[in-house]
MMTF fields as JSON, N, C-alpha, C and O atoms, coordinates in Angstrom:
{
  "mmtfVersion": "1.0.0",
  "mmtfProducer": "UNKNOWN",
  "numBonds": 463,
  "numAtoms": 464,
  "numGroups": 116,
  "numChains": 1,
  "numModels": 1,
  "chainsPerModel": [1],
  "groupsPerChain": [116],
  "chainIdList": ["A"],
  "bondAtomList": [4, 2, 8, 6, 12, 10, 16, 14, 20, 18, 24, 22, 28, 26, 32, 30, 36, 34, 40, 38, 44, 42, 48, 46, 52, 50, 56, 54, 60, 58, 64, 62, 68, 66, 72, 70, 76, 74, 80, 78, 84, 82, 88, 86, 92, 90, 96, 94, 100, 98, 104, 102, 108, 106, 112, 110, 116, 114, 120, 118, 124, 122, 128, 126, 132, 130, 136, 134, 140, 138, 144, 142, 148, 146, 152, 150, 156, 154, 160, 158, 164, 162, 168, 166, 172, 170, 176, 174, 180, 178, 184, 182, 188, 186, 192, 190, 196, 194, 200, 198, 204, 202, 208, 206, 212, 210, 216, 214, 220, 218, 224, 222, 228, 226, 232, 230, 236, 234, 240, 238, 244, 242, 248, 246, 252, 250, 256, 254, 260, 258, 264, 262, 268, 266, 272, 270, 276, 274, 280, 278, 284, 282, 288, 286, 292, 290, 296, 294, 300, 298, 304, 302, 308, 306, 312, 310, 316, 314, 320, 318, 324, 322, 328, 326, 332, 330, 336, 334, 340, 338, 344, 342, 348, 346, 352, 350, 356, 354, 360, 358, 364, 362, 368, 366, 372, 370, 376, 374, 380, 378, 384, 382, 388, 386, 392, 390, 396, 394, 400, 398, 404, 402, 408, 406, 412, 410, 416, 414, 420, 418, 424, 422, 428, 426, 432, 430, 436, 434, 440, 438, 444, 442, 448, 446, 452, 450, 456, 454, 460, 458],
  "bondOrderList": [1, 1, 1, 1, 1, 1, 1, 1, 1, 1, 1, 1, 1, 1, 1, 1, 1, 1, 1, 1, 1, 1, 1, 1, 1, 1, 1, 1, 1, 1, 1, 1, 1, 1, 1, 1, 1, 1, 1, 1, 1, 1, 1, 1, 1, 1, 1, 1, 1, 1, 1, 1, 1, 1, 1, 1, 1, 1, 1, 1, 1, 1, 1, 1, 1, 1, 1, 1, 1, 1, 1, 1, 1, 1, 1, 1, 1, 1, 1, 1, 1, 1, 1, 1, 1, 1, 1, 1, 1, 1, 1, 1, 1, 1, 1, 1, 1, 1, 1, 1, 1, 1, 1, 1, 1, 1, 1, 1, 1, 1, 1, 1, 1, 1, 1],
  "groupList": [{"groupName": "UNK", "atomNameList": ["N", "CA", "C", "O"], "elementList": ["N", "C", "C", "O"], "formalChargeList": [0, 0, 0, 0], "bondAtomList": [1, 0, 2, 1, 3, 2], "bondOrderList": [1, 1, 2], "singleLetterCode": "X", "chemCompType": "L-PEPTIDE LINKING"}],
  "groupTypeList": [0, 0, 0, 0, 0, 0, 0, 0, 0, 0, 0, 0, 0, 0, 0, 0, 0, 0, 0, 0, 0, 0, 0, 0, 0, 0, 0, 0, 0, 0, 0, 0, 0, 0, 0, 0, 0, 0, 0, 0, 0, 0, 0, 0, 0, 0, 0, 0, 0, 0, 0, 0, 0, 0, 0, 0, 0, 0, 0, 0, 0, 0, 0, 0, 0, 0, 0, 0, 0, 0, 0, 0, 0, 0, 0, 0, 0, 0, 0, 0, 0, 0, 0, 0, 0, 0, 0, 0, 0, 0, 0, 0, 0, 0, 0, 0, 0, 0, 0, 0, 0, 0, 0, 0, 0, 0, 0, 0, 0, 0, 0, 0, 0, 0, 0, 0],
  "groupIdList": [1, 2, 3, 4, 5, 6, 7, 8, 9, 10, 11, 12, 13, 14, 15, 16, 17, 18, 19, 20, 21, 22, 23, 24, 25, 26, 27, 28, 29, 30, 31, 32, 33, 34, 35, 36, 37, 38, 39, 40, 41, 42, 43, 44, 45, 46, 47, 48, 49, 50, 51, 52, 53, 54, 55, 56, 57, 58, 59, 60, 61, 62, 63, 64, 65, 66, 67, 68, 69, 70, 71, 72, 73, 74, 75, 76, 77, 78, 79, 80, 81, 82, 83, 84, 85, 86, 87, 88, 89, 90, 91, 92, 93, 94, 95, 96, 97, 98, 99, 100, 101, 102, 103, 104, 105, 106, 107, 108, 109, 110, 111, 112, 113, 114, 115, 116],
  "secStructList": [7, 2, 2, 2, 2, 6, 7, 7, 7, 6, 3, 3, 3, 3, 7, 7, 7, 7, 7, 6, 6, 1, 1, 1, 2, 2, 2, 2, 2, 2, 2, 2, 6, 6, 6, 3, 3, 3, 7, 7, 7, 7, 6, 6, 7, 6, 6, 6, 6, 2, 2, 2, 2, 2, 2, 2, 2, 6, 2, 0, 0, 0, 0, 0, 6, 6, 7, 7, 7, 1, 1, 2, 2, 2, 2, 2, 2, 2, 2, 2, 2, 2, 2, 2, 2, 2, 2, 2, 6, 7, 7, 7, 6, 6, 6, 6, 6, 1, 7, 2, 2, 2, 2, 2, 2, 2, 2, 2, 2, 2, 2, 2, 2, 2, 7, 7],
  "xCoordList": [0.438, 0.477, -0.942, -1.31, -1.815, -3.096, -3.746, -4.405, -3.568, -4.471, -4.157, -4.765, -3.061, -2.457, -2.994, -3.161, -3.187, -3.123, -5.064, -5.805, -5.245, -7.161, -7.739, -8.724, -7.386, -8.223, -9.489, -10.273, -9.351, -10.857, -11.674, -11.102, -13.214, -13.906, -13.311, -12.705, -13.785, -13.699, -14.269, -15.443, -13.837, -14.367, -14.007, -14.173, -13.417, -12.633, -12.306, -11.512, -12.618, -12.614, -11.191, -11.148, -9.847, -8.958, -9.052, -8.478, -9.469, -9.192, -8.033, -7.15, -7.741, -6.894, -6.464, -6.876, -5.947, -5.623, -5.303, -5.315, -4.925, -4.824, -3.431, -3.0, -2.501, -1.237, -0.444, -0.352, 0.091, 0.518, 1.039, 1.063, 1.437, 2.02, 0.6, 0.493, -0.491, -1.883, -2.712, -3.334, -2.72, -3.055, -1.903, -2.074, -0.897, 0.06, -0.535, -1.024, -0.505, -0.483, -0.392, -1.283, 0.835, 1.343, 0.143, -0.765, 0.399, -0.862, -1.787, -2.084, -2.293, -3.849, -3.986, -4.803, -2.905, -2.828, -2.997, -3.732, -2.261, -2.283, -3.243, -3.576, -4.266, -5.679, -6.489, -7.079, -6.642, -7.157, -6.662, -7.283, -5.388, -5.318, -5.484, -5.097, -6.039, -6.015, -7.716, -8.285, -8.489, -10.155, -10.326, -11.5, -9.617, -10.097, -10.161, -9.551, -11.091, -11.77, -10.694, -10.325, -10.594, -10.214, -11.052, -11.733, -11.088, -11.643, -10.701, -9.619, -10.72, -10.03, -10.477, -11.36, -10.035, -10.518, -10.838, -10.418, -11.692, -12.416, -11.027, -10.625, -10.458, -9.227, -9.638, -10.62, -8.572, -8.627, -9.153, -9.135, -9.569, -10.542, -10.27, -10.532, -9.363, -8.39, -9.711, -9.375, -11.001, -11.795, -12.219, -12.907, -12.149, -12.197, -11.266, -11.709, -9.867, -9.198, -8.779, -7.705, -9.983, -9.759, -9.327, -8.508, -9.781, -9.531, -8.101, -7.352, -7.871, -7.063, -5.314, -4.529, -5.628, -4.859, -4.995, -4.166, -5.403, -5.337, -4.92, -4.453, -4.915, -3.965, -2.763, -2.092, -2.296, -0.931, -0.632, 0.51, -1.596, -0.902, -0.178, 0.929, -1.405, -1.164, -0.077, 0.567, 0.177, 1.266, 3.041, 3.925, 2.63, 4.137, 3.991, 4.954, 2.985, 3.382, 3.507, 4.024, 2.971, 2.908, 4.156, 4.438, 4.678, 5.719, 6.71, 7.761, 6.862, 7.773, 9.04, 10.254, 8.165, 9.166, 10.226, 10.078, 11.065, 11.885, 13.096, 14.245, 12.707, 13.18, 14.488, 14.506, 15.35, 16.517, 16.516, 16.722, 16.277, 16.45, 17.642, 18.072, 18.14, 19.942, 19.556, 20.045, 18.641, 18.359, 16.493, 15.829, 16.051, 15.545, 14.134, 13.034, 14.928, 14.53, 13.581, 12.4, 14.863, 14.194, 12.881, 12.153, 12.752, 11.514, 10.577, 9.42, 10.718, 9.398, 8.86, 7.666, 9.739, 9.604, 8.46, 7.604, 8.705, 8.706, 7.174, 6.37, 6.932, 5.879, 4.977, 3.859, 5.326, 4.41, 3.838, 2.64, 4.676, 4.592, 3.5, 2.666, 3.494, 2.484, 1.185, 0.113, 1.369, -0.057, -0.609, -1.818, -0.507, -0.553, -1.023, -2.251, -0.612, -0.965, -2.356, -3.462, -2.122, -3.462, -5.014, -6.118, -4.688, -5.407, -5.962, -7.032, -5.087, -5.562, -5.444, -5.579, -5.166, -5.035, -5.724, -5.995, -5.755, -6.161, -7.765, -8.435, -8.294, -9.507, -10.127, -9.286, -11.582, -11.669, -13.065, -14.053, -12.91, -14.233, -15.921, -17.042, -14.948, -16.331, -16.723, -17.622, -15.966, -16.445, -16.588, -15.501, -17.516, -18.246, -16.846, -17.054, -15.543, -14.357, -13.943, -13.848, -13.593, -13.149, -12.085, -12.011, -11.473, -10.319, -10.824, -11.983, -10.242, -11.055, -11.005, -11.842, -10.259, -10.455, -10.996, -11.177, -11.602, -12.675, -14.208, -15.305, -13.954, -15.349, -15.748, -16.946, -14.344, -14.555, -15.496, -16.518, -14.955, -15.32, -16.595, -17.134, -17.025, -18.106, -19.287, -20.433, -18.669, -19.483, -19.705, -20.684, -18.321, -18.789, -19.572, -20.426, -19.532, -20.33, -22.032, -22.85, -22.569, -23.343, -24.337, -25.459, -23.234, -23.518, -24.18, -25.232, -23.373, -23.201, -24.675, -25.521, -24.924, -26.22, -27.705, -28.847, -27.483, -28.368, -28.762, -29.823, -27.445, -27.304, -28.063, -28.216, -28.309, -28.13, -29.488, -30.183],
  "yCoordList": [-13.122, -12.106, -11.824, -10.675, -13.018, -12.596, -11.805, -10.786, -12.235, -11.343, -10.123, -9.84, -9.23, -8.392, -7.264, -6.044, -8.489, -7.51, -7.373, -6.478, -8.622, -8.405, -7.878, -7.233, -7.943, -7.809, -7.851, -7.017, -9.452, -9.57, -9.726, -9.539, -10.106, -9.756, -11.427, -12.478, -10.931, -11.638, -12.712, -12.492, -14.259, -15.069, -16.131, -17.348, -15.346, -16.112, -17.392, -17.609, -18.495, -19.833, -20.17, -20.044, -20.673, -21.347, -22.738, -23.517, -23.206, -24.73, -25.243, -24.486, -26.668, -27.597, -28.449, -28.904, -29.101, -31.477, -30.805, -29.694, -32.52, -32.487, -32.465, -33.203, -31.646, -31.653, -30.872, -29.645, -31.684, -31.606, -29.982, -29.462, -29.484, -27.483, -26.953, -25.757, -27.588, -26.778, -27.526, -26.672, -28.773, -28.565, -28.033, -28.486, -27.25, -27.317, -26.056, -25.181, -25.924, -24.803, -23.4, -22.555, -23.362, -21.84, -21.793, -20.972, -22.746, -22.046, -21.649, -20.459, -22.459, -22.544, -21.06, -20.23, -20.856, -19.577, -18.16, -17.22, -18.161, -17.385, -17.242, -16.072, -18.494, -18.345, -17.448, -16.535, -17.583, -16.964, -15.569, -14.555, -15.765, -13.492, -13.075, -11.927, -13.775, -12.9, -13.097, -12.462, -14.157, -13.701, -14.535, -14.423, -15.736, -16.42, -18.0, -18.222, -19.088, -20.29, -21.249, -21.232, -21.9, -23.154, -24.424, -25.034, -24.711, -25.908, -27.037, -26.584, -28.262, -29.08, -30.58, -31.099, -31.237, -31.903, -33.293, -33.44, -34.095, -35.312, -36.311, -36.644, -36.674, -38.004, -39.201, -39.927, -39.07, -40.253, -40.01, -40.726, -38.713, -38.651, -37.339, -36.164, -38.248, -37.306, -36.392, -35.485, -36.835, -35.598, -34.687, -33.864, -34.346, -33.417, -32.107, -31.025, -32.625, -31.403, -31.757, -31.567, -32.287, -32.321, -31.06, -31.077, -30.26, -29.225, -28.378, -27.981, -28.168, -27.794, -28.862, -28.552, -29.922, -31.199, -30.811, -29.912, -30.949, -30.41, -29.252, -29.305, -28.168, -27.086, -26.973, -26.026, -27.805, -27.986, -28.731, -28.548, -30.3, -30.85, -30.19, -30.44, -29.001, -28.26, -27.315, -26.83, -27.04, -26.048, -27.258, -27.159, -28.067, -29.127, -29.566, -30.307, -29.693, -29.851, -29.038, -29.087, -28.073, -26.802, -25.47, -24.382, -26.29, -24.862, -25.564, -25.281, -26.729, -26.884, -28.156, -28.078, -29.325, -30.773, -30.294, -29.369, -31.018, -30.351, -29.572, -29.928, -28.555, -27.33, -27.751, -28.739, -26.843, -26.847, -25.212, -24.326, -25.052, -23.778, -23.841, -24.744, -22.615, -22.452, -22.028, -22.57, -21.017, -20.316, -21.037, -21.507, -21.06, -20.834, -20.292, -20.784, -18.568, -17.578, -17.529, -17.246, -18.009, -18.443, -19.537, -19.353, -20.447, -21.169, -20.403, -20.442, -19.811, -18.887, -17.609, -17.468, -16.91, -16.863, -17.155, -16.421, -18.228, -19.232, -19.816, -20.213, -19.809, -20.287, -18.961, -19.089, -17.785, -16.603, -16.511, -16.788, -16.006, -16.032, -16.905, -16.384, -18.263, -19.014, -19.086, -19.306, -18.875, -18.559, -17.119, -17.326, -16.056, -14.553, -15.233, -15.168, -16.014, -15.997, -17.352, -17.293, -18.298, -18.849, -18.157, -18.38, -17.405, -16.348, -14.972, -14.426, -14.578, -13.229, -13.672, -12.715, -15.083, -14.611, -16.147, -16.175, -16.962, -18.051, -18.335, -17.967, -18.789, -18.953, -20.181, -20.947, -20.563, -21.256, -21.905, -21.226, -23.233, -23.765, -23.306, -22.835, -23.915, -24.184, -22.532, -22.195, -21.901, -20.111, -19.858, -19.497, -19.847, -19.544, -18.769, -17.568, -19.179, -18.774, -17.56, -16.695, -17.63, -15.634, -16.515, -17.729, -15.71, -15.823, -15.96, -15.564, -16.447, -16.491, -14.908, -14.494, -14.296, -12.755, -12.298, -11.191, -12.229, -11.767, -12.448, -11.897, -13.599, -14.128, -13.894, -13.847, -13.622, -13.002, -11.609, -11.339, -10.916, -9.379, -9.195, -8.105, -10.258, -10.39, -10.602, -10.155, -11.342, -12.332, -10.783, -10.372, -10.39, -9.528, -8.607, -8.369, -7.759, -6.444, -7.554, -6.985, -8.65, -9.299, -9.105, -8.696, -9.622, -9.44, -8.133, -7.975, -7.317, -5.467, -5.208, -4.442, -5.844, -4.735, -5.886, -5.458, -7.183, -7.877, -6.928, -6.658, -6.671, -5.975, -4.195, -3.41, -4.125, -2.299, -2.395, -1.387],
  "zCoordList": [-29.101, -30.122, -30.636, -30.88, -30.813, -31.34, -30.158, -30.365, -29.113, -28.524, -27.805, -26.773, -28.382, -28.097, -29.376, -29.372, -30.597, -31.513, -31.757, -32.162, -31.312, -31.49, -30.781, -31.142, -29.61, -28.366, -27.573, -27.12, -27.586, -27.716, -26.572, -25.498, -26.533, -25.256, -24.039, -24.249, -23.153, -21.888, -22.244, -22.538, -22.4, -22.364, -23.511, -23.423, -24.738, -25.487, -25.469, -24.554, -26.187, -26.073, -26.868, -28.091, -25.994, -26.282, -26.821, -26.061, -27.657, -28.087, -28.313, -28.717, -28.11, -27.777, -27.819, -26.752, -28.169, -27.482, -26.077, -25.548, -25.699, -24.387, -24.179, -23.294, -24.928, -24.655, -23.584, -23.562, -22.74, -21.515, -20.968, -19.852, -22.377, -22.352, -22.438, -22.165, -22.756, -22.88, -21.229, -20.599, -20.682, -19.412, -18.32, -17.188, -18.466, -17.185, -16.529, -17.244, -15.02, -14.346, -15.179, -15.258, -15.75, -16.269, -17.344, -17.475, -17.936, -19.588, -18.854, -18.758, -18.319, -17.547, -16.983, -17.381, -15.847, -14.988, -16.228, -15.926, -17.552, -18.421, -18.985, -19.175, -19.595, -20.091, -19.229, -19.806, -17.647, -17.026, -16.816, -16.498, -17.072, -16.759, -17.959, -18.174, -18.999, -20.041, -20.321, -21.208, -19.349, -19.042, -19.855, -20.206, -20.661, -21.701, -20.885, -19.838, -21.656, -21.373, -22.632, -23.806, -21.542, -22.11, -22.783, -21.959, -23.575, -24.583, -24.857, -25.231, -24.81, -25.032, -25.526, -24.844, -26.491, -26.962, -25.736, -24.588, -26.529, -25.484, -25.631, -26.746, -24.576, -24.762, -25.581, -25.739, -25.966, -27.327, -29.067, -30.068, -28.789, -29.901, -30.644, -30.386, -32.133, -32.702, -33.838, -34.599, -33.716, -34.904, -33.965, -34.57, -32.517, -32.175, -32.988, -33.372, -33.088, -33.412, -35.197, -35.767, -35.71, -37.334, -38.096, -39.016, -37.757, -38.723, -38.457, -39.349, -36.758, -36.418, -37.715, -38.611, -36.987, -37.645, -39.132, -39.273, -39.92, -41.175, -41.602, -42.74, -41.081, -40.968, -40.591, -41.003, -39.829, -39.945, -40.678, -41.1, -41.437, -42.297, -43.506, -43.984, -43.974, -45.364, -44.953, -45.884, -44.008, -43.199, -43.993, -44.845, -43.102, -43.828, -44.566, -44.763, -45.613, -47.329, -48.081, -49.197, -47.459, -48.647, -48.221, -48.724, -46.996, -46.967, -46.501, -47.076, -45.33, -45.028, -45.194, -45.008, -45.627, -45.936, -47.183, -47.98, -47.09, -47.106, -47.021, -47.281, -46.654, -46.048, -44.869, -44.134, -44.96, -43.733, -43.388, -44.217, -42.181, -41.645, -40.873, -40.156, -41.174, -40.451, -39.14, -38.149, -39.044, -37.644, -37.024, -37.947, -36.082, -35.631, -36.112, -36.365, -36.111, -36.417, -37.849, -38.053, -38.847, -39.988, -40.355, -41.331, -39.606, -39.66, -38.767, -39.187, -37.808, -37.587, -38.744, -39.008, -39.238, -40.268, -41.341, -41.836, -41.48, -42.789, -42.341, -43.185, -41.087, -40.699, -40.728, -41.227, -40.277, -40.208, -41.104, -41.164, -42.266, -43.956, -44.605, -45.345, -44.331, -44.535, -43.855, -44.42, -42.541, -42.067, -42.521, -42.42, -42.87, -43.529, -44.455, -44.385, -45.503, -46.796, -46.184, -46.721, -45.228, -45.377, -44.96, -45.459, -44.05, -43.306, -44.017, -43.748, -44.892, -45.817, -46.856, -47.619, -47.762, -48.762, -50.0, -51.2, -49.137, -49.372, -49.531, -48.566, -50.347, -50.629, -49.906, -49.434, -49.702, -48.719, -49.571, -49.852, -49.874, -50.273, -49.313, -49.508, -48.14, -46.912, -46.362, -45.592, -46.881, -46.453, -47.605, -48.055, -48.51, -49.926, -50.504, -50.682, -50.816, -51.408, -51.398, -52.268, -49.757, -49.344, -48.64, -48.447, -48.399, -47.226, -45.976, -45.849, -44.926, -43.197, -42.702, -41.901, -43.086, -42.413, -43.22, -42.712, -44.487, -45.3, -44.802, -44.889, -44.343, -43.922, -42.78, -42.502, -41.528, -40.351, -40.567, -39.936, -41.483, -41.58, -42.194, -42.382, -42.482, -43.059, -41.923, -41.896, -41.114, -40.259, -38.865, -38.242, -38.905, -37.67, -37.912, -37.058, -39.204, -39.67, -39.756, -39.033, -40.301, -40.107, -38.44, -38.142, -37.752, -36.295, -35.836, -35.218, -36.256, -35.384, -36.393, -35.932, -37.709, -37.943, -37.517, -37.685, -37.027, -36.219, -34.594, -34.032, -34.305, -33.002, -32.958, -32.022, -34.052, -34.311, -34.263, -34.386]
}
């Protein structure tokens, strides 16, 4: 979905663990038709994916323990909803207290007038 809706350049870095649905054939075969690079953390070594890991922690305290979903459907949902609000709407110490798509937008217009 993100990269349907971003569309971004050739070369895109996928990061990772080493979980067995992120090395299999199919993912792998898919990273490549969609021109994007795979990244994956070093074995054994859980601060590679610290931050990743911490985002889902605040993901299941802050939205989901808890919780009983009847459908499916409804915890995707429930999960969208919360990433939207961490992504647009959430303030961020370590990005001088913008949201990540406020600091993205910041960062790319940054870029384009380095480039200009």
């Amino acid at each position: 979905m993100a990269w349907f809706r971003r569309s971004p350049a050739a070369g895109l870095i996928f990061h990772s663990d080493r979980g067995s649905q992120y090395c299999g054939h199919e993912f792998q075969g898919t990273l490549a038709g969609y021109k994007m690079k795979s990244s994956m953390s070093r074995k054994g070594n859980c601060w590679d994916n610290a931050p990743t890991e911490s985002l889902w922690a605040r993901l299941k305290v802050g939205r989901l323990y808890g919780q009983r979903f009847a459908t499916r459907r409804q915890a995707m949902d429930e999960v969208i909803d919360w990433l939207t609000f961490y992504n647009h709407s959430r303030l961020h110490s370590t990005l001088g207290y913008v949201s990540p798509m406020k600091f993205e937008e910041r960062w790319t217009a940054a870029q384009q007038l380095k480039a200009a």
